[in-house]
N, C-alpha and C positions, 0 to 999 in steps of 0.2 A: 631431402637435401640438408646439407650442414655448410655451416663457414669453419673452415679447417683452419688452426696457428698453429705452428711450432714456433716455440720460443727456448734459444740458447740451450738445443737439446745435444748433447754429449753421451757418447759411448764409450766402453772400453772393452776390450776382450784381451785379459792379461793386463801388459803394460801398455799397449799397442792404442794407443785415439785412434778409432775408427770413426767419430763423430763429434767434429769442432764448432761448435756454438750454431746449430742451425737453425734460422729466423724463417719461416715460410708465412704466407698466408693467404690462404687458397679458398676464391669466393664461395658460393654454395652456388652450385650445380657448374662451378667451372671443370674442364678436364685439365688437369696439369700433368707432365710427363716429366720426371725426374731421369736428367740422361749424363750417360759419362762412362768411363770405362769400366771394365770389370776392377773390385776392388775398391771402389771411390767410396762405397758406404748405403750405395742406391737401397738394397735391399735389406738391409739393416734400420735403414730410416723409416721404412714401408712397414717391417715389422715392428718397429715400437708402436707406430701409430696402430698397428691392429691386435697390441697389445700380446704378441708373441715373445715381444724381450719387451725389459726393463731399459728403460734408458738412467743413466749414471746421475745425468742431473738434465734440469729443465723443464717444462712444460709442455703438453700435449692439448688446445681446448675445441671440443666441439663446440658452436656455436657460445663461445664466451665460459664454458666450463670446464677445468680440469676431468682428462677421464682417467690421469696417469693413475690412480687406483681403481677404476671399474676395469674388471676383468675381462678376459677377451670376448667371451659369450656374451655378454651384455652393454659393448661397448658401440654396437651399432655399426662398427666397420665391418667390414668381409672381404675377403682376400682371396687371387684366385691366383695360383702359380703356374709356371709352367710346365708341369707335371699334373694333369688335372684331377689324379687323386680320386676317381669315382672309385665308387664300391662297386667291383666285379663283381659280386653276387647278385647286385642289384639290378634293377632292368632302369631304363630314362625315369619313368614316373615315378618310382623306389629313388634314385637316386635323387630326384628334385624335390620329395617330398622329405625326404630325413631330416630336415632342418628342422621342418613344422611339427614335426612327430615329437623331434624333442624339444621345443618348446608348449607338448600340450593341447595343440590348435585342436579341435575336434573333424573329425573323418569328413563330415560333409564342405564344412569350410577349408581343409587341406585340398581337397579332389576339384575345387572349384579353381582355388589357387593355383594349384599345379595346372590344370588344363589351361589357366588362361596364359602362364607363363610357358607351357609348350609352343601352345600359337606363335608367342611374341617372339619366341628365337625360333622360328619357322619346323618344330621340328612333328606337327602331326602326322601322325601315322606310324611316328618309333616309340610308341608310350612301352613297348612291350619288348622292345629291341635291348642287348647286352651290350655294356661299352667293349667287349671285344667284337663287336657286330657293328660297330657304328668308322666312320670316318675320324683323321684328326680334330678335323673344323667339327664335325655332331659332337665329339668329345667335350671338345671345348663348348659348345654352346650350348648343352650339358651342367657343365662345371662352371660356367654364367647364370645358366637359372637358378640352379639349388642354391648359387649366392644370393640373386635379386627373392629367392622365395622368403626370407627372415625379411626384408624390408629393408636394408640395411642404409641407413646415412650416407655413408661413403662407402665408394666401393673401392678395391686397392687389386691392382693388378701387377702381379710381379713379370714382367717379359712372357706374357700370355701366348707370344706369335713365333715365338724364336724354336720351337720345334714344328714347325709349320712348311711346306716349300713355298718359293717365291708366291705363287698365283693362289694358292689358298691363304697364305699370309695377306697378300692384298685384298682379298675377298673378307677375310675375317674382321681388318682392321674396317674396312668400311661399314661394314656389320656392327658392332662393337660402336662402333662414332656415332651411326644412325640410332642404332637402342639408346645412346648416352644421352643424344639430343633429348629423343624421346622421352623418356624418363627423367631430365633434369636431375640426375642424381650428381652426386659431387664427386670427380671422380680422379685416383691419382695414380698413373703408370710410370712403372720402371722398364727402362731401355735404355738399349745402348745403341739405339741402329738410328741416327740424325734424320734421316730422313721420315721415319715412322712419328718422330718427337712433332718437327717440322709440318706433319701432315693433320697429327691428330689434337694437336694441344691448342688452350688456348693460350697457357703460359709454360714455357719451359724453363728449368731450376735446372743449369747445368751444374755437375758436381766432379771437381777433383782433389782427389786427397783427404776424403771427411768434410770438405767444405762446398757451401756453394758458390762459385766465383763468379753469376751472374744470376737472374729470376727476369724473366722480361718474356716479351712476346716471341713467337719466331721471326718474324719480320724485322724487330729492332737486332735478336739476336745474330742472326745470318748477316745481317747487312752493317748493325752497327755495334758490332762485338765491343768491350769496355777494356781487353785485353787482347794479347797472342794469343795464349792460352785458349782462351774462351773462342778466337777465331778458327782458331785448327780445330777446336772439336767438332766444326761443320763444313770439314773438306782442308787441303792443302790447301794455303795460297801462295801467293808469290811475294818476297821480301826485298826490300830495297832501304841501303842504308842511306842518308843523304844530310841535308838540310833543308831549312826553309825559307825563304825571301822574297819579300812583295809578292807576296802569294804564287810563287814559285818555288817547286820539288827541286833540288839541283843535287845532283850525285856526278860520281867518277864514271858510270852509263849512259846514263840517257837524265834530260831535263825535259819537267810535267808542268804545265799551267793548273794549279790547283783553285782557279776560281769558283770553279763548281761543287768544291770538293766542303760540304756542310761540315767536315769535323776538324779544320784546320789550325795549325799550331801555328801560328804565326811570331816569326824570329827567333826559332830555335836551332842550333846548331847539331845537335844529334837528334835523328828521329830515325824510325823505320819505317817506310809505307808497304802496309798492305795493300797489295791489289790482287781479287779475286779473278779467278783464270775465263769466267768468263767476261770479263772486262778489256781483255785482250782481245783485240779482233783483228785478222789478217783476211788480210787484202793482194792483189794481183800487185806483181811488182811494176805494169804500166800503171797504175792508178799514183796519184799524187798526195796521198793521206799517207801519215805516218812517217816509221824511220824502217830505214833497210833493216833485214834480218836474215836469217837464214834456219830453215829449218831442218835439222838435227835429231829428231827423233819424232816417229807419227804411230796413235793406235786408235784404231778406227773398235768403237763400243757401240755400233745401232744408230741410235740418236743421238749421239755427239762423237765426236775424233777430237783425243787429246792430240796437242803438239810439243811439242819442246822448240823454241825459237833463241837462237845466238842474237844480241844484238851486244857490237863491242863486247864482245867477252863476258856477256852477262846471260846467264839461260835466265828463261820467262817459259812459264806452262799457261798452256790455253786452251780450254775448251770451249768447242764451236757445233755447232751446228753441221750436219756433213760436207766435207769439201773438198775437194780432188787435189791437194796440194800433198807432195809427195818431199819423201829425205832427200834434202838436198838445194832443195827449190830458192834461192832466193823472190822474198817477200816482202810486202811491207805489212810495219807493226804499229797500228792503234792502238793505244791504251786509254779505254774513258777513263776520267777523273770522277765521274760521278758518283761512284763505291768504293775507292780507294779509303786508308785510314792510315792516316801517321798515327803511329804509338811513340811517346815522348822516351828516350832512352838517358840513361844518364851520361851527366857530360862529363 
């Protein structure tokens, strides 16, 4: 395990900043998932930390020390991309042991190593098997050992799962979390897909533009985003321009009792509320909660049907849970306050 910092680390490629002062500090043996669009700088950050690029300026410390001059072979990180990179020539046990071979280890302590890390990524009985013989997910848990086989500090995962389909992806990420627990390694994944950040991290570093515009839990971030920005990149939500008064939302739509509402601005004349689409809940239009609505557009996805809902000329998107309400239906429309977030706008 390591305690991992970035301190005011900067990139350049060209004239182009693709890395604007970035501060991290990522516990030892936490997992942290750096997430954000393609472009934002995810995998550029990934690599300096494993000492594949130079960064322009800043600091890199494992546990309180500079590695930005220790080379990448001996800098204790290890990196597994998503391209896994095995040596077709090799068979599993060739390929998981190459690391050790060149570092020197001797034959008996390689063969003990390697077997015990077959085991741990469940793969006995392929020690002899080719990576054109093996599955995505054996690839990958392949290209997992031969990294945990050097011992490395930290481990760095570049979107390990994005050539994966849905159900081996979800298989693997749970694999992958379990080994991390296990192992207490320190560990820091790039992605783009929110809900994998959400599932697997203990802290997420959302990143846009070269910068990180939030570091917090998933829980603070889903729920209590610091920005717009920073709230869209965990789903669309619903925007409402308004004011605030005695603890009251008031817009040209609809007016919100925000007592409940923990992040309130109180007596501001420009705000925008966020409210999350499932904070929206619709109801039978006999029932007496809420305001009329009408619904306007419906797509039923499994385990939730988005809606689109008119209230006074205002669309509001909602997902719920399944429900039989069809285009067209007048409804009535809930909106808990208890997840909503006025964002201060200028006046």
């Amino acid at each position: 395990m390591s305690h991992v910092k970035l301190i005011n680390l900067t990139k350049r490629f060209d004239k182009v900043e693709v890395l604007k002062n970035i501060n991290l500090d990522i516990k030892e043996g936490e997992i942290v998932s750096l997430l954000g669009p393609s472009g934002c700088g995810k995998s550029t950050t990934l690599k300096i930390i494993a000492g594949i690029l130079e960064p322009d300026g800043g600091n890199i410390l494992f546990d309180e020390k500079s590695v930005n001059s220790i080379p990448t072979g001996k800098r204790d990180a290890s990196i597994v991309f998503q391209e896994y990179l095995l040596f077709p020539h090799m068979n599993v046990f060739e390929n998981i042991e190459f690391g050790l071979k060149m570092k020197k280890v001797n034959k008996k302590d390689r063969k003990i190593k390697v077997e015990e890390l077959i085991d741990l990524v469940k793969l006995s009985g392929f020690e002899n098997k080719y990576p054109s013989e093996l599955s995505g997910g054996q690839q990958q848990r392949v290209a997992i050992a031969r990294t945990l086989a050097i011992n490395p500090k930290v481990l760095l995962l570049d979107e390990p799962f994005s050539n994966l389909d849905i159900n081996l992806r979800n298989e693997m990420r749970e694999f992958v979390l379990n080994l991390q627990k296990k192992l207490k390694i320190t560990t820091i994944l790039v992605t783009h897909d929110k809900e994998e950040a959400l599932m697997m991290s203990d802290k997420i570093a959302v990143m846009l533009n070269g910068e990180i515009k939030q570091f917090d839990t998933p829980k603070n971030l889903y729920e209590k985003p610091k920005t717009k920005c920073v709230a869209n990149i965990f789903g669309e939500r619903n925007y409402i321009r308004g004011k605030i008064r005695d603890n009251k939302f008031i817009s040209d739509f609809i007016d919100l009792d925000l007592s409940y509402c923990e992040l309130l601005i109180e007596g501001m004349n420009n705000v925008e509320l966020m409210i999350p689409q499932e904070s929206i809940k619709l109801h039978s239009i006999e029932t007496e909660e809420g305001t009329k609505g009408k619904i306007i557009k419906r797509k039923y996805a499994g385990e939730k049907t988005y809606y689109h809902v008119d209230i006074n000329e205002l669309e509001l998107k909602s997902s719920v849970a399944n429900s039989n309400f069809t285009e067209g239906e007048i409804v009535r429309v809930e909106i808990q306050t208890d997840k909503v977030i006025p964002f201060k706008l200028n006046d």
